[in-house]
C-alpha positions in Angstrom: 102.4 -4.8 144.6 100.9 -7.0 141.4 99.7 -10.1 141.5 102.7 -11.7 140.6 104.9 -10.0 142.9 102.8 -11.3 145.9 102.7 -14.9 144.5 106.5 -14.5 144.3 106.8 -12.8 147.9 104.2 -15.1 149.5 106.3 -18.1 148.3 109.5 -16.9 149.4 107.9 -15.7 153.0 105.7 -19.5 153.0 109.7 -21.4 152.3 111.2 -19.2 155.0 108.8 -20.2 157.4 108.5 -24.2 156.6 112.3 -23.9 156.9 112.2 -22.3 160.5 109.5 -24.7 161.7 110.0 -27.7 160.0 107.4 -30.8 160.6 105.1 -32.9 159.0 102.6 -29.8 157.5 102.6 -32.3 153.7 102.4 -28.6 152.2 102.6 -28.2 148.5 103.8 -25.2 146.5 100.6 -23.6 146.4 100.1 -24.3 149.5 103.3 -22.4 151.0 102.6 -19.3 148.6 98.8 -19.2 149.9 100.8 -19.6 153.3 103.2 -16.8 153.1 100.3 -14.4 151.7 98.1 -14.9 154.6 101.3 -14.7 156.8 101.5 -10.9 155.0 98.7 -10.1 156.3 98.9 -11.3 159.9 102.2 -10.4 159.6 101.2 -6.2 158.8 98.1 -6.7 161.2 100.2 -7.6 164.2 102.9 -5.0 162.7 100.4 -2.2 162.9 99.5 -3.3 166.3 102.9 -3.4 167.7 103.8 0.1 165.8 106.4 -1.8 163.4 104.4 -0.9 160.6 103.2 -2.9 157.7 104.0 -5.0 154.4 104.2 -2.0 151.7 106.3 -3.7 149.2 109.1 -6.1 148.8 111.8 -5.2 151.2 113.8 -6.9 154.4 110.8 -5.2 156.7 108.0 -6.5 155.0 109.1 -9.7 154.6 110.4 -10.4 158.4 106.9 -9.3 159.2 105.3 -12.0 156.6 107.4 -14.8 157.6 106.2 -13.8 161.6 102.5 -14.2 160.1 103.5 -17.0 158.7 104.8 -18.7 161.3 101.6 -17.5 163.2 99.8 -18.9 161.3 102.0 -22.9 160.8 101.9 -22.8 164.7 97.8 -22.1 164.9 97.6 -25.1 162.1 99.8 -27.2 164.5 97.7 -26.9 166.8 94.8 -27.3 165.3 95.5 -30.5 163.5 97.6 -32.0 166.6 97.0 -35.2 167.0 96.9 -36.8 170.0 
């Protein structure tokens, strides 16, 4: 995939996953594209562990598994910037 094409997936995969776990993240757009990229990856790194394969291009596979990284990755921020 180009550059462009994983700005565009990133950002879709980033909106999917602010919209299944809504809360008070204060997340630009950048933000969620640089969210749903990394989610890719975590996404096709727990993929490839679990033998579901990987993010290879833009299709319903790839990005379920990005929007699963992605939501990986919302949670671990969660966490890590609970306040309490």
């Amino acid at each position: 995939m180009g550059i462009l094409t994983w700005i565009i997936f990133g950002l879709i995969a980033g909106a999917i996953a602010k919209f299944i776990m809504p809360g008070n993240q204060n997340m630009g757009w950048l933000i969620t594209i640089i969210l749903g990229i990394v989610g890719a990856y975590v996404g096709a790194f727990v993929g490839q562990l679990l033998g579901l394969g990987d993010v290879t291009g833009f299709n319903f596979g790839s990005m379920a598994l990005a929007v699963v990284g992605a939501l990986i990755i919302l949670w671990i921020y969660g966490m890590a910037t609970k306040r309490g």
